[in-house]
N, C-alpha and C positions, 0 to 999 in steps of 0.2 A: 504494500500500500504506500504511495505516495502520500504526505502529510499536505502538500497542496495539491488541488487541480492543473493551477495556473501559473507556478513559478516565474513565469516568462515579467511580471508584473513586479520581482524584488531586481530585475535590470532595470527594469521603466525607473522603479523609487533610485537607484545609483544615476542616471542620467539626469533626472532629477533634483538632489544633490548637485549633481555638480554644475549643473544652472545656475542654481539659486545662491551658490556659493560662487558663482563669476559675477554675477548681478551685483550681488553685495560686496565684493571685490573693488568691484569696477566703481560701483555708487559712492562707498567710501572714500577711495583714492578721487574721486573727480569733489564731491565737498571738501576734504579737509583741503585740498586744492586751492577752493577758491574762499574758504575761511582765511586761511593763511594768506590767501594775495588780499585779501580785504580788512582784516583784523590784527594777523599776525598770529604766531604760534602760540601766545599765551590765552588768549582770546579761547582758541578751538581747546583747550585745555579747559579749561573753566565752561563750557558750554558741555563739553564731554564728562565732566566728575560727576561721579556717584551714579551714575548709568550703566557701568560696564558688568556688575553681579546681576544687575534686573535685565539687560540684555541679554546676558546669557542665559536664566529664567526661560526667560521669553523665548528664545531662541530652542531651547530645548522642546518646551511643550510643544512648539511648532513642529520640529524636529519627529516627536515620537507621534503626532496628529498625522503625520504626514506617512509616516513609518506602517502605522494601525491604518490606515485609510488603504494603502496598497495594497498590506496584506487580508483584506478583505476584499479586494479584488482580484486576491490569485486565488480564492475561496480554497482557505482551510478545509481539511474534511478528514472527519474520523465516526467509527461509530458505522453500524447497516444497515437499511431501510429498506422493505420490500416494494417495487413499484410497479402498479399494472399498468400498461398499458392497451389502452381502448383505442376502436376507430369502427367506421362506416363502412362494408364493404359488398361487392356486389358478389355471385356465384358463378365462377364458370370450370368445367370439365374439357379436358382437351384431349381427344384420344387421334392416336394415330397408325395406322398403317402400317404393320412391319411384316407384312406377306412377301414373300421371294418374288414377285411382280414390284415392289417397289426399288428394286436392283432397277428397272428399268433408265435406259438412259435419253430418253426423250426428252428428259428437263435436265441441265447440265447442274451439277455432274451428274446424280442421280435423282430419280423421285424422290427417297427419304431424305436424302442427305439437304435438297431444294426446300425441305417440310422441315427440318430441323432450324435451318436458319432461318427462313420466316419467321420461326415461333421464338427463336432465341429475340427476335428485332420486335417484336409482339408484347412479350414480358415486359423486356424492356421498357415501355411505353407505357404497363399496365399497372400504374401506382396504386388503386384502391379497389384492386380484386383477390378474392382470394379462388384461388384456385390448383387443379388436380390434375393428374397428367394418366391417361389410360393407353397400353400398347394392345393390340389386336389383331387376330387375324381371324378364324373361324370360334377362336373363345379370344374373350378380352379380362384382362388384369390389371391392377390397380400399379402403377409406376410408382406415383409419389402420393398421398393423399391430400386433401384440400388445404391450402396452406397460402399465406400470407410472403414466406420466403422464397423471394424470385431467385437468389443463387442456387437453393436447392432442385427448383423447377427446372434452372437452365442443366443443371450440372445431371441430372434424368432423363433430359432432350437429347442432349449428347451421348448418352449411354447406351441410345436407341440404336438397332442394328437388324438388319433382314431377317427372318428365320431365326430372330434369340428366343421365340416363344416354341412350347415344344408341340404345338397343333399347328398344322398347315391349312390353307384356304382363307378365306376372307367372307366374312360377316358381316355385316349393318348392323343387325339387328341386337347383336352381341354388346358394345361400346354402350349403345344405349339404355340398354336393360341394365348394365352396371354403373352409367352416367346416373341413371335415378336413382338408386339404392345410394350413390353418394350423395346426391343433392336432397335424399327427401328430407334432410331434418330443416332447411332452408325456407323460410314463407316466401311466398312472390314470386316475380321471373327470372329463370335461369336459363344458362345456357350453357349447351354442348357445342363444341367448336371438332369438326369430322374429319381430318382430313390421311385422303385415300385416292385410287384409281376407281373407285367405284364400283370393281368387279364382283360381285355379292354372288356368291357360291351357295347360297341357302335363301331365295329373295321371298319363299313362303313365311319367313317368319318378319318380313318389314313392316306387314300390315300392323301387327300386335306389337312390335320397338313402337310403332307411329302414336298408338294409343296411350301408351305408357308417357311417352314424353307428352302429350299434349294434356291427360291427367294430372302431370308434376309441372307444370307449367314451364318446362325447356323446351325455347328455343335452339332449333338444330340449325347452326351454319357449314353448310359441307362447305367444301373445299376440294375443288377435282383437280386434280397433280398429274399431267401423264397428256398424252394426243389423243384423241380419236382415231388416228390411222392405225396407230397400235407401233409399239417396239418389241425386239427379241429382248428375253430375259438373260442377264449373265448369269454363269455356271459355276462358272472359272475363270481365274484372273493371275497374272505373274505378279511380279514383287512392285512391278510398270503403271499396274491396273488393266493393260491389256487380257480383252476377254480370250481366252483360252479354249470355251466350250459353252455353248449358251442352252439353256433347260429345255428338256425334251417332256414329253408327255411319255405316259404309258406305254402307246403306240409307235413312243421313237419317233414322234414329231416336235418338229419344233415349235416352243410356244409363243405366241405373240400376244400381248397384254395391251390392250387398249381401255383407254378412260372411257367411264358408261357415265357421263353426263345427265342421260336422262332421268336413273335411279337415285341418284344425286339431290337432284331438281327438283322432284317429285316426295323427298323425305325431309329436304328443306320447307318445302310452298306446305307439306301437311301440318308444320309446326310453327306457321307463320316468320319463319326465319330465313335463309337467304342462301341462295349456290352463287360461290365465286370459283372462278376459272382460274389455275395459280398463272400467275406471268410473271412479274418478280418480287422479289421478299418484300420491299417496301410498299409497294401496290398492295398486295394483299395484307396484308398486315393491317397499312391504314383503312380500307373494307370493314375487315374484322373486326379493328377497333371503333369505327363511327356504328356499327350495327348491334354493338352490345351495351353501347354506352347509357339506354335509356330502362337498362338491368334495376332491379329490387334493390336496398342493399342494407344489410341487418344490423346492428350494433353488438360488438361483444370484445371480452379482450382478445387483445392481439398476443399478449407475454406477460410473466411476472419475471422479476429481475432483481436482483441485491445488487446497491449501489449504498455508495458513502456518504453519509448525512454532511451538507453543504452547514459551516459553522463560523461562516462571513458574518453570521450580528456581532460576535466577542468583542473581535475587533474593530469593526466598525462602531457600536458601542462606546470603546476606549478612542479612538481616533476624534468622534463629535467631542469625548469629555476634554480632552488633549486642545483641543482649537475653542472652545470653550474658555478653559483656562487662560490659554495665550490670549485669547484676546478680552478679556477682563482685567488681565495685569497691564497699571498704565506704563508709558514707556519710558518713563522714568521716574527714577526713585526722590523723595520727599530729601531733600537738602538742605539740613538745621544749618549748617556754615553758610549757605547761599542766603538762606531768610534772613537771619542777621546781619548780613552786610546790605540787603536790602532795607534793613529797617533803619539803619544808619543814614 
C-alpha cells in the first residue's frame, strides 16, 4: 500500500517553496534597496526591530498551511472500504459461426476471422452493454457469459476457431434457444446479434428458435458473412496458409458453401430486427450498433471492490487551522522601546 495516492503533489509543494522563497528574496533585496537610498541604513534598522521572531511565527504557520494543504491533495489513504459499483445497461448475446464452412475465403482472409474483427471494432464502441458471446454450429455453447468486461469478450473472440466445437453442421435454431435461457432473467428488449453463412442444416426447427425469441423479446440481427456464389472450403493448409486440400463431402465431392441470405432475412424480419450483409468491419459494426441502440437497459451492480479510505480532511483540516493562525498574527510585534520614544 502506498500511504499517498498522489505523491506527485509533495514536488508541486518543493516548486513551490522555492517561488515563494525567490519572491521574498527578490522583494526584500529590492526594499531594503531603496530604504537605504532614501533613509539610510539606520532608518531600515529601526523600521525592521522586533519583527524578525513574529516573522518567522508567521512565516512558519504559512509554511506548514501550505505543507497540510498539498498533502491533502496527494490524498493520504489508509484503512479499506468496500465499493459497489452501479450503472444502466442494455442486453445483448453475440453468437457466432465456427462450422468448417466458415474456413471459407470469400471474405479476406476468412469468414470467421472477417467476424472476429468486426466484433473486436463492435465492443469497442459498446460502453453500456453488457453482454455474452455464444460459438455454434449444429449445438451452441456459452463462450463467455453476460458481462460488462469488454477485454474478457475481446480476449473469447479471438479464441474463436473453425471446428473447436466437437459437433459438426450448423444451426439457427440452436444460438437462439441458448441466446434466451441467457437473456431470460432481463425485463425488456434484447438482442441477439447472429453472425454466420446462413447455411442451417436443420431449418425444421427455425420456426420454434423464431417463437422463443419473439416471446423473450430478442431482437435477432443476423449478419451474413460469405457470397452467394459460394466458395471451396479449406482442408488443409502449409505453414504459408496455402490451401493444400479443400473439404470433400461423403461422396468425395467437393464442397462449396455459399451465404443463404434469404434464411437470414427471414429470422431477422420475424423478430423485428435487421439482416446486414458483412462488407467491412466498420460498416457493419456501425449497423449493429445504431440498430440496438434503442435496447431496454436495467440497473444493477456492475462490481464490488476494496479500495483505500481517501483521508484528505486530517490535513486539510490542519492546513485551514495553519493559515488561520498566520493570518490572525499581526505583522509585527508590539515595540515598548518604539512607544516611548514616541511619547517623547
Amino acid at each position: 500500500m502506498e500511504l499517498f495516492e498522489q505523491p506527485i503533489y509533495f514536488l508541486y509543494f518543493a516548486i513551490t517553496l522555492l517561488l515563494l522563497w525567490s519572491v521574498y528574496w527578490l522583494g526584500n533585496k529590492f526594499k531594503r534597496r531603496i530604504v537605504f537610498s532614501l533613509f539610510g541604513p539606520k532608518a531600515y534598522a529601526r523600521l525592521t526591530k522586533g519583527g524578525d521572531k513574529l516573522a518567522a511565527v508567521k512565516t512558519g504557520f504559512l509554511l506548514c498551511g501550505l505543507f497540510f494543504l498539498f498533502a491533502a491533495l496527494a490524498k493520504p489513504q489508509w484503512g479499506l472500504e468496500i465499493v459497489k459499483a452501479e450503472g444502466e445497461f442494455a442486453q445483448t448475446v453475440i453468437a457466432v459461426d465456427v462450422s468448417a464452412s466458415m474456413r471459407a475465403r470469400d471474405v479476406h482472409p476468412d469468414r470467421l476471422d472477417s467476424a472476429k474483427n468486426m466484433l473486436r471494432m463492435l465492443i469497442s464502441s459498446l460502453k453500456n452493454e453488457r453482454i455474452g458471446l455464444i460459438a455454434f454450429t449444429s449445438q451452441a455453447y456459452i463462450q463467455c457469459p453476460i458481462t460488462t468486461d469488454d477485454e474478457a469478450l475481446k480476449y473469447f473472440i479471438s479464441s474463436l476457431q473453425p471446428d473447436m466445437l466437437p459437433v459438426a453442421g450448423t444451426s439457427l435454431s440452436a444460438p437462439v434457444k441458448l441466446a434466451a435461457q441467457m437473456l431470460a432473467k432481463y425485463p425488456g428488449k434484447k438482442a441477439l446479434i447472429i453472425l454466420t453463412d446462413g447455411e442451417d442444416h436443420e431449418p425444421q426447427q427455425l420456426a420454434e428458435a423464431q417463437t422463443v425469441a419473439q416471446q423473450q423479446g430478442i431482437r435477432i440481427i443476423a449478419i451474413g458473412i460469405g457470397t452467394p456464389e459460394g466458395e471451396l472450403i479449406p482442408q488443409r493448409t502449409d505453414m504459408n496458409g496455402k490451401v493444400l486440400e479443400y473439404k470433400k463431402d461423403k461422396d468425395g465431392k467437393t464442397v462449396v458453401s455459399k451465404l443463404d441470405e434469404q434464411s437470414l432475412a427471414a429470422l431477422a424480419q420475424a423478430t423485428q430486427g435487421m439482416y446486414v450483409k458483412y462488407t467491412t468491419p466498420a460498416q457493419v459494426a456501425s449497423k449493429v450498433e445504431e440498430s440496438i441502440k434503442d435496447l431496454d437497459r436495467s440497473r444493477s451492480a456492475v462490481s464490488s471492490r476494496a479500495r483505500y479510505k481517501n483521508r484528505y480532511q486530517i490535513p486539510l483540516f490542519l492546513a485551514v487551522l495553519c493559515l488561520a493562525v498566520w493570518l490572525s498574527l499581526p505583522f509585527k510585534a508590539h515595540n515598548q522601546e518604539t512607544e516611548t520614544n514616541e511619547k517623547r
